[in-house]
N, CA and C atoms as an extended XYZ file, in Angstrom:
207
Properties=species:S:1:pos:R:3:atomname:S:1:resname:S:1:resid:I:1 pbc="F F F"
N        -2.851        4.285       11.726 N   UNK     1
C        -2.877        4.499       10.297 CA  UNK     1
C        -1.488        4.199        9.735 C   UNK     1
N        -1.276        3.734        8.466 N   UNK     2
C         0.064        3.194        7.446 CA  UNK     2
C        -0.048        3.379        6.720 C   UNK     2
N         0.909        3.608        5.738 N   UNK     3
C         1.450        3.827        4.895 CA  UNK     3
C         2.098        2.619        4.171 C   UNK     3
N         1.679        2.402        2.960 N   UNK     4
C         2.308        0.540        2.675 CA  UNK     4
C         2.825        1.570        1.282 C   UNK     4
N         3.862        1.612        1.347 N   UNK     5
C         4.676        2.129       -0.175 CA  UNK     5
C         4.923        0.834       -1.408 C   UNK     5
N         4.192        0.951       -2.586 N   UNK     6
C         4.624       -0.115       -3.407 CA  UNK     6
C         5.294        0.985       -4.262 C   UNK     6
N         5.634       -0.149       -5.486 N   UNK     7
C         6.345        0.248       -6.455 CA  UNK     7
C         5.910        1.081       -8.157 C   UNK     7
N         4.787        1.575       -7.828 N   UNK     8
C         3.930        1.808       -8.912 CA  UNK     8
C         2.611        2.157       -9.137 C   UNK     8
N         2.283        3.542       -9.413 N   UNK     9
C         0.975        3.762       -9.549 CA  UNK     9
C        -0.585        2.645      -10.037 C   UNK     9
N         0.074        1.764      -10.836 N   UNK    10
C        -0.496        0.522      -10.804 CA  UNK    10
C        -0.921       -0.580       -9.927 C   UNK    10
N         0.024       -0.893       -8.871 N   UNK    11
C         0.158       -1.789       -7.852 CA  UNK    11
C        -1.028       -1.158       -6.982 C   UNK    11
N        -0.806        0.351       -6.767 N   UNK    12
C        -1.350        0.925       -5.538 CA  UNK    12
C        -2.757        1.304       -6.249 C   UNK    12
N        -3.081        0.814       -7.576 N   UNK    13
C        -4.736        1.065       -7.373 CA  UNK    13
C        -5.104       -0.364       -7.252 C   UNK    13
N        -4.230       -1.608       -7.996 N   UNK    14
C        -4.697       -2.846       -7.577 CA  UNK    14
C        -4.792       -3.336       -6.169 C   UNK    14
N        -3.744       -2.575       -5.411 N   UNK    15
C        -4.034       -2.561       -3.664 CA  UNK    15
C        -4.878       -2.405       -3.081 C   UNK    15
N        -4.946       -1.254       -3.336 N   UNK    16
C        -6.488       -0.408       -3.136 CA  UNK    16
C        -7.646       -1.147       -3.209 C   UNK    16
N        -8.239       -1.625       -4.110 N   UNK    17
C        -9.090       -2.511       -5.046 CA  UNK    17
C        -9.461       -3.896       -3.776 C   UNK    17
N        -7.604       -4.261       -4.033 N   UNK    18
C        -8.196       -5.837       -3.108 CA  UNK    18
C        -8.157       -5.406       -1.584 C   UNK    18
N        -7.505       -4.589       -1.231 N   UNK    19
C        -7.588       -4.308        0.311 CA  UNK    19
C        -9.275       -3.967        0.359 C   UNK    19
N        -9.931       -3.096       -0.501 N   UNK    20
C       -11.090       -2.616       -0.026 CA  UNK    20
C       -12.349       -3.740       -0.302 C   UNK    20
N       -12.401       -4.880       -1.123 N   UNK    21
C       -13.043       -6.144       -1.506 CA  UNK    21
C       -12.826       -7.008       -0.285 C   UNK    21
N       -11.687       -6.668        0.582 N   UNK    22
C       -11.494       -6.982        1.767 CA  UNK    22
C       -12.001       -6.586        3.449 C   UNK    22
N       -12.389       -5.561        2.806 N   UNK    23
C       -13.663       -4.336        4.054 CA  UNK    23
C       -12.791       -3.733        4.510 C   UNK    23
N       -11.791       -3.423        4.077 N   UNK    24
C       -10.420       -2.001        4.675 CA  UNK    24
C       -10.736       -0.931        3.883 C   UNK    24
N       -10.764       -0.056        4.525 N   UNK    25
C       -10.531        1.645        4.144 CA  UNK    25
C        -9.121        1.850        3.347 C   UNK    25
N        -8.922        2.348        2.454 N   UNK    26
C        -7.827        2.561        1.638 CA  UNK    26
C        -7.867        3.680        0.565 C   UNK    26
N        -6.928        4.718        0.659 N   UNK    27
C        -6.643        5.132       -0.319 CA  UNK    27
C        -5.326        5.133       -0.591 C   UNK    27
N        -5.054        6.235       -2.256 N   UNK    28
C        -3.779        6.492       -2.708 CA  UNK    28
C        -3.214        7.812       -2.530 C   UNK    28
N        -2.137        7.945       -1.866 N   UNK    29
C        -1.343        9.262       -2.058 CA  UNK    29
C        -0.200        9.241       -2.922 C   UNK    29
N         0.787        9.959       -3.076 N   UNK    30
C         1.869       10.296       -3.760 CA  UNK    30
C         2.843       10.498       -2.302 C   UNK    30
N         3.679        9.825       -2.375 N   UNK    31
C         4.892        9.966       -1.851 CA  UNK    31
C         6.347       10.399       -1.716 C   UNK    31
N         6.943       11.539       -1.537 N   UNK    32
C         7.548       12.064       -1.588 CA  UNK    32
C         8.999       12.039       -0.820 C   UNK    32
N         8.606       10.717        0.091 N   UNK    33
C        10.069       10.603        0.803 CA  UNK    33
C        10.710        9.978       -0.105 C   UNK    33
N        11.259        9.213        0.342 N   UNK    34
C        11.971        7.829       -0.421 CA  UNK    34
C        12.560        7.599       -1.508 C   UNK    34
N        13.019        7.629       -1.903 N   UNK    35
C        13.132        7.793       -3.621 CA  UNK    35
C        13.814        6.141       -4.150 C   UNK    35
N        13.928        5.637       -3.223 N   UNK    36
C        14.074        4.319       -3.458 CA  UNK    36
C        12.741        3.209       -3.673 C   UNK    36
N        11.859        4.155       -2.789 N   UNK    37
C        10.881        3.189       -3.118 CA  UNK    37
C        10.188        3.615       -4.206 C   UNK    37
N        10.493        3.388       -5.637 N   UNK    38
C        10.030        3.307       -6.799 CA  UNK    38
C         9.172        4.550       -7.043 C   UNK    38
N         8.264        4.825       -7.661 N   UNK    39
C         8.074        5.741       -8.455 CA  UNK    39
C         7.209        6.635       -7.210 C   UNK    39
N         6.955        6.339       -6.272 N   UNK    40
C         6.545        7.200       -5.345 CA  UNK    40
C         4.926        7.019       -4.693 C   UNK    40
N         4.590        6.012       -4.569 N   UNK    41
C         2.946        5.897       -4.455 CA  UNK    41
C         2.693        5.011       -3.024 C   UNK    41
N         2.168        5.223       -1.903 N   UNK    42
C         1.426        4.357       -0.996 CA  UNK    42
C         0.136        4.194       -1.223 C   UNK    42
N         0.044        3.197       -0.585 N   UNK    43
C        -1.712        2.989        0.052 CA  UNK    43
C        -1.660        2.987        1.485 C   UNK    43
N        -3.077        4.035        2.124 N   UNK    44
C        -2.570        4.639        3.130 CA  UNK    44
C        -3.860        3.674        3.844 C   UNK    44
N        -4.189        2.967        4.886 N   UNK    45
C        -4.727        2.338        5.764 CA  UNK    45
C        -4.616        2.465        6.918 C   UNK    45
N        -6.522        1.940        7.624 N   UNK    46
C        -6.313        2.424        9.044 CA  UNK    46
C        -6.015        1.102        9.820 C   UNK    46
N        -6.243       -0.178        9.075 N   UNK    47
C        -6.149       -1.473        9.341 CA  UNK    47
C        -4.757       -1.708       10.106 C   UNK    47
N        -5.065       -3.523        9.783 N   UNK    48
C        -3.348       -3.958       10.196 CA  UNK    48
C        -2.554       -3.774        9.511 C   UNK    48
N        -1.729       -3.276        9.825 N   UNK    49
C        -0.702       -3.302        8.313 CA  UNK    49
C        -0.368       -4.849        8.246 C   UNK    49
N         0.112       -5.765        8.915 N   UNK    50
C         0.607       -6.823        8.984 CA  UNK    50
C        -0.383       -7.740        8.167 C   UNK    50
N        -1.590       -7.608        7.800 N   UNK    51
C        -2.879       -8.372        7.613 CA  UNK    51
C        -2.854       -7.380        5.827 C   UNK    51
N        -3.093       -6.398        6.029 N   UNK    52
C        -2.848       -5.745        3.982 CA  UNK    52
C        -1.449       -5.929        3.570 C   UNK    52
N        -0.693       -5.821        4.614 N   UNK    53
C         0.658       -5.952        3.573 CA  UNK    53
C         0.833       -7.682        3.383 C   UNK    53
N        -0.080       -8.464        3.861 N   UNK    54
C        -0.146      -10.257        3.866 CA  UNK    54
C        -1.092      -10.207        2.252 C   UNK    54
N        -2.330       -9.958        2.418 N   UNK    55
C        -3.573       -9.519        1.298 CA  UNK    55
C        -2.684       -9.147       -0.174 C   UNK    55
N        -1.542       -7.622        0.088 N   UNK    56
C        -1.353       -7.665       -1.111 CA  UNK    56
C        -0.099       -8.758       -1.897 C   UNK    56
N         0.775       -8.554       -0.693 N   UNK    57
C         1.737      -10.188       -0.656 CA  UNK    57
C         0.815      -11.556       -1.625 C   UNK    57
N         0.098      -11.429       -1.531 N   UNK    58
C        -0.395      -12.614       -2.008 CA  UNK    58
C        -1.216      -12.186       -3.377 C   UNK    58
N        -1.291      -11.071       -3.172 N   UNK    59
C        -2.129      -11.143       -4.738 CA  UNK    59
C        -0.598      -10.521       -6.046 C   UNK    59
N         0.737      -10.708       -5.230 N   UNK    60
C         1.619      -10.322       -5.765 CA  UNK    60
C         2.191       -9.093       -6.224 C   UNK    60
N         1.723       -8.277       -4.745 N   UNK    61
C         2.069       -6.615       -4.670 CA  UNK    61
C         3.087       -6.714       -3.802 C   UNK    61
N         4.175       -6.411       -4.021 N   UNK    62
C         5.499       -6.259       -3.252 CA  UNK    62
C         4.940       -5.119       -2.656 C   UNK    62
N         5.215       -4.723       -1.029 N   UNK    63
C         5.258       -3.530       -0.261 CA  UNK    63
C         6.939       -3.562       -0.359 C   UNK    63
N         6.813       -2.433       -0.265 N   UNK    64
C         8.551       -1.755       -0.162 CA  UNK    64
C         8.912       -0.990        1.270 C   UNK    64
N         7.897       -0.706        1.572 N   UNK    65
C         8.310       -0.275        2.980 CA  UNK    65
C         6.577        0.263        3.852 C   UNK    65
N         6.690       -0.278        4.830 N   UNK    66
C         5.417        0.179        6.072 CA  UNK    66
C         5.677        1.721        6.964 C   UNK    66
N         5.072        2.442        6.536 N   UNK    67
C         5.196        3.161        7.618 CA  UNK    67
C         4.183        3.815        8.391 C   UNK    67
N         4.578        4.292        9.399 N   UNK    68
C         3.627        4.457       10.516 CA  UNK    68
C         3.071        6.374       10.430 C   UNK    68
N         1.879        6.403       10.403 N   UNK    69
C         1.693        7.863       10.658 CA  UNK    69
C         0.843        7.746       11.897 C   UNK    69
């Protein structure tokens, strides 16, 4: 399971959206580490990360950081 931190409560429902039009499991949490990574929001997946953080890369969702739970 991952953690793909973007930059915006926005990004991470459009993530959401195309990761799951994609047949990935996805939701949104609130994030509380980081404070660099922008306003505080992941999309949390059981997938590849390497394969959603490519998906949202391309639909022009910057990930800010992957992490592993």
């Amino acid at each position: 399971m991952y953690s793909l931190a973007v930059g915006s409560v926005t990004n991470a429902l459009r993530g959401k959206e195309i990761l799951e039009k994609n047949g990935m499991n996805a939701k949104i949490n609130r994030y509380s580490g980081n404070k660099k990574l922008g306003c505080g929001y992941v999309i949390i997946v059981s997938g590849e990360a390497e394969r959603c953080k490519s998906l949202l890369n391309s639909a022009g969702i910057k990930v800010l950081d992957v992490i592993k739970k």
